[in-house]
C-alpha positions in Angstrom: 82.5 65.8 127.3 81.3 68.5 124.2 81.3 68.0 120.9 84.5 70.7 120.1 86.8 68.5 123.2 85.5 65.1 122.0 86.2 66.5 118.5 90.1 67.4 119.5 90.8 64.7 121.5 89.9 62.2 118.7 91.7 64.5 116.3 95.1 63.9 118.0 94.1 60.1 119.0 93.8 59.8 114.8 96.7 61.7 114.1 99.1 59.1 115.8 96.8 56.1 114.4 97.4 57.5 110.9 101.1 58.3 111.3 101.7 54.4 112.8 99.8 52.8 109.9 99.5 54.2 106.6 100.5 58.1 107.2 99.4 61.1 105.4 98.5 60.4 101.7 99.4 62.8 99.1 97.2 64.7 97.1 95.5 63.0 94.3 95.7 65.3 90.8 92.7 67.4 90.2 92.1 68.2 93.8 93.4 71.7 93.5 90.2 72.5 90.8 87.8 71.9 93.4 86.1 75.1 94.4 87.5 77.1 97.2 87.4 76.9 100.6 88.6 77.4 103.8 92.6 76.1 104.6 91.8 72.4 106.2 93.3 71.4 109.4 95.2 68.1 109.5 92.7 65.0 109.9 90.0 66.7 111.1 89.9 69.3 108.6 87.2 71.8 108.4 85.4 70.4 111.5 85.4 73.5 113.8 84.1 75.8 111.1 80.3 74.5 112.0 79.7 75.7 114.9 76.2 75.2 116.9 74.3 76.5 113.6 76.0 75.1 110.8 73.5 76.8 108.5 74.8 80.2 109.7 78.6 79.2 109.8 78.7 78.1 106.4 76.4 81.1 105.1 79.2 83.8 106.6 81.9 81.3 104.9 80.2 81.1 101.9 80.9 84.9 101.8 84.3 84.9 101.8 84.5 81.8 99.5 82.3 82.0 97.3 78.7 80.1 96.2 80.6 77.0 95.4 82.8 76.2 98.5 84.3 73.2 99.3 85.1 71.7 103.2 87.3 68.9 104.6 85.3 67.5 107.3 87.2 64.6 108.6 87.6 62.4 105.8 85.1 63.5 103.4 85.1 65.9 101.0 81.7 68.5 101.7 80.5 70.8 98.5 78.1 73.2 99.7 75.6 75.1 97.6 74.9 78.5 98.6 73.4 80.6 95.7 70.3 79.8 93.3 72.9 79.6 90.3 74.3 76.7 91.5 71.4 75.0 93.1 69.8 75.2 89.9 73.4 73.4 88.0 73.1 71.0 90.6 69.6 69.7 91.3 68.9 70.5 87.6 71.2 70.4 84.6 73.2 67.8 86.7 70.5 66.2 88.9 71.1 62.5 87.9 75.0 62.9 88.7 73.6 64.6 92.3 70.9 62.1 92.6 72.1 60.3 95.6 71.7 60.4 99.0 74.4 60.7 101.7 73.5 58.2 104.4 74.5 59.5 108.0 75.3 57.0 110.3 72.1 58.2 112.3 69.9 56.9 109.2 71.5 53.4 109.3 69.6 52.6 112.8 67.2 49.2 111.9 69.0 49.2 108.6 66.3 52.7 107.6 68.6 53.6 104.5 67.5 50.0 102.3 64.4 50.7 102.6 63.4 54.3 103.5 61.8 56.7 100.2 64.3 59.7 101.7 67.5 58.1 101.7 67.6 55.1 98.9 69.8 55.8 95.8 67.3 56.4 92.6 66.9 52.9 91.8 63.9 51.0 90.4 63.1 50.1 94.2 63.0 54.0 94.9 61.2 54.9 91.8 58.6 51.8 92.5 58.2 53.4 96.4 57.6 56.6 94.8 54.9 56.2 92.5 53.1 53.8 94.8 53.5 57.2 97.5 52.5 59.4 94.3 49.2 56.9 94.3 48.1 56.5 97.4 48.6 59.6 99.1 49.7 62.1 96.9 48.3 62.5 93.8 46.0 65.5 93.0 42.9 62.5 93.3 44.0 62.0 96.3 44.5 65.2 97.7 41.4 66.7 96.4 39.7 63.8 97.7 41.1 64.6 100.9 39.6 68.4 101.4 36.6 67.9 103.3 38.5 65.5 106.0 41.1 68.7 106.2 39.1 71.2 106.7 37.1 69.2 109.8 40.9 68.6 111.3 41.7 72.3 111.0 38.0 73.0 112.5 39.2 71.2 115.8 42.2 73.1 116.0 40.1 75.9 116.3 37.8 74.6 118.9 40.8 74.1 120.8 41.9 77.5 120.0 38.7 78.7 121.0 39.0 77.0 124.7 42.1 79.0 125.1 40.6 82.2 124.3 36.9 81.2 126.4 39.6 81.3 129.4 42.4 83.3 128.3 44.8 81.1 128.0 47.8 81.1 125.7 48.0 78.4 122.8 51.1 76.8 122.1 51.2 77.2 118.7 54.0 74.9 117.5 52.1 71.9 119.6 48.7 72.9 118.2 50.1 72.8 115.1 51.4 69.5 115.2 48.5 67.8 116.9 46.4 69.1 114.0 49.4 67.6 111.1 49.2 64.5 113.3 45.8 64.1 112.9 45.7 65.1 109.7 48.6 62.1 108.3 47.2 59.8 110.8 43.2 60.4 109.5 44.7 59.9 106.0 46.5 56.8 106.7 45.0 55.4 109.6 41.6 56.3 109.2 42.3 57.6 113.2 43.2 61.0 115.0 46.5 59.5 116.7 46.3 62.6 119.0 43.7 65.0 121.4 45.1 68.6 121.8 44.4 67.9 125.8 46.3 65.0 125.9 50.2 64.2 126.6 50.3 62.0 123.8 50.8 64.2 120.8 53.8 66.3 122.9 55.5 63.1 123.6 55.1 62.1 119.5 56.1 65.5 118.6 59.3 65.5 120.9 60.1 62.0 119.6 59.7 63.1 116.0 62.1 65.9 116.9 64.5 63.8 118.5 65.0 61.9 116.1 65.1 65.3 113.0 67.6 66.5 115.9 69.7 63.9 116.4 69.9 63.1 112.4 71.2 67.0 112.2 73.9 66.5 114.6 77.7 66.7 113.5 78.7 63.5 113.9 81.9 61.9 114.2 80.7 58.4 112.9 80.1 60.7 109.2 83.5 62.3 108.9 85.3 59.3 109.9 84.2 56.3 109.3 86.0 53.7 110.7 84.2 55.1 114.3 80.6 53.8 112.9 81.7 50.5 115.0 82.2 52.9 118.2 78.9 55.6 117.8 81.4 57.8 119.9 78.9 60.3 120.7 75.8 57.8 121.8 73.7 59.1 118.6 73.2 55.8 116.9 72.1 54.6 120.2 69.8 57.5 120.8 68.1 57.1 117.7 67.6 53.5 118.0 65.7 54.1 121.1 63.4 57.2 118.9 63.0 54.7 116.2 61.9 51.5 118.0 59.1 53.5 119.6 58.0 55.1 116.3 57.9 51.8 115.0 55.6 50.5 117.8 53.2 53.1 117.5 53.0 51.9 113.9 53.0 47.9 114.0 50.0 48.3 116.7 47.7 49.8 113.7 49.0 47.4 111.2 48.5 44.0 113.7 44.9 45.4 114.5 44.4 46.1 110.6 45.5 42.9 109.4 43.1 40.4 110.8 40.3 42.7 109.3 41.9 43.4 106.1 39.4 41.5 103.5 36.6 42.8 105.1 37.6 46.6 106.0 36.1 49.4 104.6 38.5 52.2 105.6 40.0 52.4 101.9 42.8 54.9 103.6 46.7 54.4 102.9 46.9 51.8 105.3 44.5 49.4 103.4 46.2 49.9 100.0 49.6 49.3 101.1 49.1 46.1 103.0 46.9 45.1 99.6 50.0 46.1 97.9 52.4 44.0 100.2 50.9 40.9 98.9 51.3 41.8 95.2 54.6 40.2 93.9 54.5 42.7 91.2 54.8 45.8 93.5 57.9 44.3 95.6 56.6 46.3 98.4 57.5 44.0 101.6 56.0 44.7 105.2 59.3 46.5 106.0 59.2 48.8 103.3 55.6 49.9 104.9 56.9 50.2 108.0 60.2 52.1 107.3 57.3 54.5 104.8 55.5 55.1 107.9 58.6 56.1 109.4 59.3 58.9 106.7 55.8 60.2 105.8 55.3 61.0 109.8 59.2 62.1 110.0 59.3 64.7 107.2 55.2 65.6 107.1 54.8 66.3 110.9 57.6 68.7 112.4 58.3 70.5 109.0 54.4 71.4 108.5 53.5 72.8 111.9 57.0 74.4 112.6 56.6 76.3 109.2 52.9 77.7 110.6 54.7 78.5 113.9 57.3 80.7 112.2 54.7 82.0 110.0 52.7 83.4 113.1 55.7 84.0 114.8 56.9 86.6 112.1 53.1 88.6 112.1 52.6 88.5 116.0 56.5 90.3 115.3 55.1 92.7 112.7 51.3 93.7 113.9 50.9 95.6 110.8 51.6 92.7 108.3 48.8 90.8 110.5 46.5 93.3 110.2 46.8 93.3 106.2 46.3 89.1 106.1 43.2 89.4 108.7 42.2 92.4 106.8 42.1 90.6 102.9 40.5 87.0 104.7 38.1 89.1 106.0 37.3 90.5 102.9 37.8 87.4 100.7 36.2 84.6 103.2 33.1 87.1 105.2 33.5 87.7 108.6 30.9 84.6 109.2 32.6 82.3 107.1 35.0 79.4 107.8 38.3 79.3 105.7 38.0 76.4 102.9 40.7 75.4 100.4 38.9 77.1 97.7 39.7 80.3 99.2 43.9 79.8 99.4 43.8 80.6 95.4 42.3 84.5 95.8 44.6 85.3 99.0 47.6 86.7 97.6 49.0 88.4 100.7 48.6 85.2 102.6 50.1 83.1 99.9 53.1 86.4 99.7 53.4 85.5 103.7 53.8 81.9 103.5 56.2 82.1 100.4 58.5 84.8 102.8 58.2 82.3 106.0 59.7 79.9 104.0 62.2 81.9 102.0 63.4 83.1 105.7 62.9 80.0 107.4 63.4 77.2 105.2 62.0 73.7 107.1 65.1 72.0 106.1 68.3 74.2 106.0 70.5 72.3 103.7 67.5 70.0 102.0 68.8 66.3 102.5 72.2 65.7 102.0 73.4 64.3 98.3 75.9 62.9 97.1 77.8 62.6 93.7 77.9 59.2 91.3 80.3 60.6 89.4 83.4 63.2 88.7 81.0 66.7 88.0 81.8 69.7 86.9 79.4 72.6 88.1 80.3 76.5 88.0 83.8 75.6 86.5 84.9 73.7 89.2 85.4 70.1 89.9 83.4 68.3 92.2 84.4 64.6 92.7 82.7 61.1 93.1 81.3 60.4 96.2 81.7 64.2 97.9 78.7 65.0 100.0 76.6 68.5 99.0 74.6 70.6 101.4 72.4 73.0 99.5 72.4 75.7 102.0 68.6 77.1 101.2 69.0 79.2 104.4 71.6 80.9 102.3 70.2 81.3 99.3 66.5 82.4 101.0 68.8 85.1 102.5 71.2 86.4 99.4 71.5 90.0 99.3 71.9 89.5 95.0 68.7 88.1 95.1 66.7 89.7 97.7 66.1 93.7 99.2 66.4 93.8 102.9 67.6 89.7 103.2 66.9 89.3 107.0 63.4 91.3 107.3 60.2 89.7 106.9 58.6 91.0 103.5 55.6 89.1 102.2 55.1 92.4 100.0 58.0 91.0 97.7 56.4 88.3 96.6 53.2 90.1 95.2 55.4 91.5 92.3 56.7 88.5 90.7 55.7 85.2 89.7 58.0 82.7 92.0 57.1 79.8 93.2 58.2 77.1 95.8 57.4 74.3 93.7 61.0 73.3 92.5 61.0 75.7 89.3 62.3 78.8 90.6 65.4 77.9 93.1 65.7 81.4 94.8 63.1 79.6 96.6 63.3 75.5 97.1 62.5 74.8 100.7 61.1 71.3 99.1 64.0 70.8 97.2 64.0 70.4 93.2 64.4 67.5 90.3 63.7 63.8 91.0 64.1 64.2 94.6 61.9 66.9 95.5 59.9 66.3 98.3 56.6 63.8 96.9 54.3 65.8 99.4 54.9 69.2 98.3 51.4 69.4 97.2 49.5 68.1 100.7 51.9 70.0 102.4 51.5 73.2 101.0 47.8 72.8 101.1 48.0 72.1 104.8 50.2 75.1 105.7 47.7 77.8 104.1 44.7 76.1 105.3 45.7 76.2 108.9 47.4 79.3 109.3 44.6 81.4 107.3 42.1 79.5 109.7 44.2 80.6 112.7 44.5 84.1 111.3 40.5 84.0 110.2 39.0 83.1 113.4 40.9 84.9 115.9 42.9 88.0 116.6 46.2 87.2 118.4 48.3 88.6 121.2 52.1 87.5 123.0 51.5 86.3 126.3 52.2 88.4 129.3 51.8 91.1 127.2 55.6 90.8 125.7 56.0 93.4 123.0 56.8 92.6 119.3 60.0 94.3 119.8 61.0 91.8 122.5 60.4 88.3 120.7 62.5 85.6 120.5 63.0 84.9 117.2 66.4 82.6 117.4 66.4 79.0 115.5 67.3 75.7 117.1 69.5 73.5 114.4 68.4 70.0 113.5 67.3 68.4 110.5 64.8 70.4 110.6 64.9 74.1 111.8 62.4 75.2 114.2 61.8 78.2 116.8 64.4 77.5 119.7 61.3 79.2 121.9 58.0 77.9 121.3 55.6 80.5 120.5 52.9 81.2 123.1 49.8 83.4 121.5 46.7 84.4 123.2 43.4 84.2 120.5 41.5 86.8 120.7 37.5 86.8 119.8 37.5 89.8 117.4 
């Protein structure tokens, strides 16, 4: 049974459960200055506005109804965000009010939301996991500390790359990608590589990792109403239970092997200093919280990394030209001879132009993480109430028309004639969010994207397989909590 049958079924099932017990409620005062939106149908409300690609859906709505548009979906009120302006009133000027997270049924499996950095309400225990992630992964020490080992990861990705174009063979660039992230968190962490580019292993993490970003993005009937949590109607609490226990396994095995060796180890990686940290009091970091942090930093630093590369050479294999003009300025920056290193990212401005317009364009999260409010708000003049949940739609606002020339074509010239950023300050552009909640590994992540697509871009010349023409890509998205290419990208390197 699909989602838009299940979806009526229950809405008429819930219709003659509310008219038996407590009937229709009236409206409470103050409910008609909430900002407009679409007329609600009964019970389920707004639910059949989503579509397959809610990111799209609510983008045309937002059209009609404004940047500030309010939804019904089941029994919760929905505020989305759809223009900088507002973005900026919300995770700004009124990011404490907006500083919560709405927990999805899907993000209760193992009891994630106590415990996980993503989805706990900014509390001292969030603030603690925060800084002890600011400490021991991401702080600029850390990260610079971390160049060399980044650079050798990247270097393997390009002997793999390199086998491919020895034989001719395509590479898939979305699963080279990710083996090379993999590596890169697991190296970090783990003092490991958790994946080979040859073997099966790092397809079946990446397809669990995206089970679980897809099943979280869902629609879920469990979210809009409730009282069904009990039921999981559509099997997705179940689903993810399944994705999470095996995550989880993966991760105990390193920690039970660590642990026996921990006084005497010399790996000095992330692992060490958050077991070291479990058994300080003062920290109140327990061996769950490690394990549910594991959970997060391989969730949101694996998928969102490599599919942004993917989409990144996706849009230059689509326009040759703008390829030609990043090989072109590497070439001239970096020397023919020369490998890519971090030190170079600074004096590429096309290449930092074409990573800034894959991510206005294609956005790794489309609506950020879900918020919700601690209290009565007012943003734009209208009234947004306590405990509605807000989508900031940065798919929208990436593709405004008042913002941007040309919305839906792939630019990176744009961004060589102003000054924004992605780091939270300018919100035409937030793909890692803004305020307290930005995303802690904005830095290592940003690093990582550069480095590996100007080494891919460096090293090789690129062609479509089978000799498809630009013209002829498939450029649709595939909706999840993450967005990535619905077609993975298959590129032949080239030896130039």
């Amino acid at each position: 049974m699909d989602y838009t049958t299940l979806l009526l079924l229950f809405s008429f099932v819930w219709s003659c459960v509310k008219v038996l017990t407590i009937g229709f409620t009236n409206r409470k005062s103050g409910v008609a200055r909430l900002p407009p939106g679409p007329r609600p149908f009964p019970i389920i409300g707004n639910l059949l506005k989503l579509g397959e690609k809610p990111h799209q859906s609510l983008t045309i709505l937002s059209k009609t109804y404004g940047p500030l548009m309010s939804l019904k979906l089941g029994s919760t009120t929905t505020i989305v965000v759809s223009s900088s302006e507002a973005a900026q009133e919300v995770l700004n000027k009124n990011d404490q009010a907006f500083s919560s997270r709405t927990v999805l049924n899907a993000i209760q499996v193992a009891d994630h939301h106590h415990f996980s950095i993503v989805f706990l309400p900014a509390s001292a225990h969030w603030r603690n996991l925060r800084k002890i992630c600011s400490k021991q992964m991401f702080s600029s020490h850390r990260v610079e500390a971390g160049q060399a080992m980044r650079e050798n990861i990247v270097q393997q990705l390009l002997g793999h790359a390199q086998e491919s174009c020895s034989s001719g063979r395509a590479v898939d660039i979305g699963r080279a990608t990710f083996t090379t992230t993999l590596n890169l968190l697991s190296n970090t962490i783990f003092s490991v590589n958790l994946a080979h580019y040859n073997s099966n292993f790092s397809q079946e993490f990446k397809d669990l990792i995206w089970s679980i970003m897809e099943e979280a993005g869902k629609p879920n009937l469990a979210d809009f109403f409730p009282v069904l949590r009990l039921v999981d109607p559509q099997g997705i609490l179940r689903r993810m239970t399944v994705c999470f226990n095996k995550l989880v396994e993966v991760f105990d095995g390193f920690i039970e092997q660590r642990l026996p060796l921990k006084a005497s180890s010399a790996n000095n990686d992330v692992l060490d200093g958050l077991l070291n940290l479990d058994k300080q009091h003062d920290h109140e970091l327990s061996s769950n919280d490690v394990r549910h942090l594991l959970v997060d930093l391989f969730s949101a630093g694996t998928d969102t990394t490599s599919s942004t590369v993917e989409w990144a050479m996706a849009e230059l294999l689509n326009n040759p030209n703008l390829m030609a003009k990043a090989r072109s300025e590497l070439g001239k920056v970096v020397g023919k001879e020369k490998m890519v290193e971090e030190s170079d990212i600074s004096k590429l401005p096309y290449l930092q132009a074409v990573v800034k317009e894959t991510f206005r364009l294609h956005p790794p999260v489309p609506f950020l993480v879900p918020r919700k409010t601690e209290m009565k708000s007012e943003i734009l003049g209208y009234a947004v109430p306590k405990n509605a949940h807000v989508l900031v739609n940065v798919w929208a606002i990436g593709r405004d028309s008042t913002i941007w020339s040309n919305p839906n074509s792939f630019v990176p010239e744009r961004f060589l004639e102003c000054e924004i950023d992605v780091k939270g300050r300018d919100f035409q552009l937030i793909p890692f969010g803004a305020g307290r909640r930005i995303c802690p590994g904005l830095l290592l992540g940003h690093r990582m994207v550069h480095l590996m697509l100007a080494s891919l871009l460096h090293s090789f010349d690129w062609k479509l397989e089978d000799g498809l023409k630009p013209e002829d890509m498939d450029m649709t998205e595939k909706f999840g909590f993450t967005l990535r290419k619905a077609q993975p990208l298959q590129a032949v390197p080239i030896k130039p």
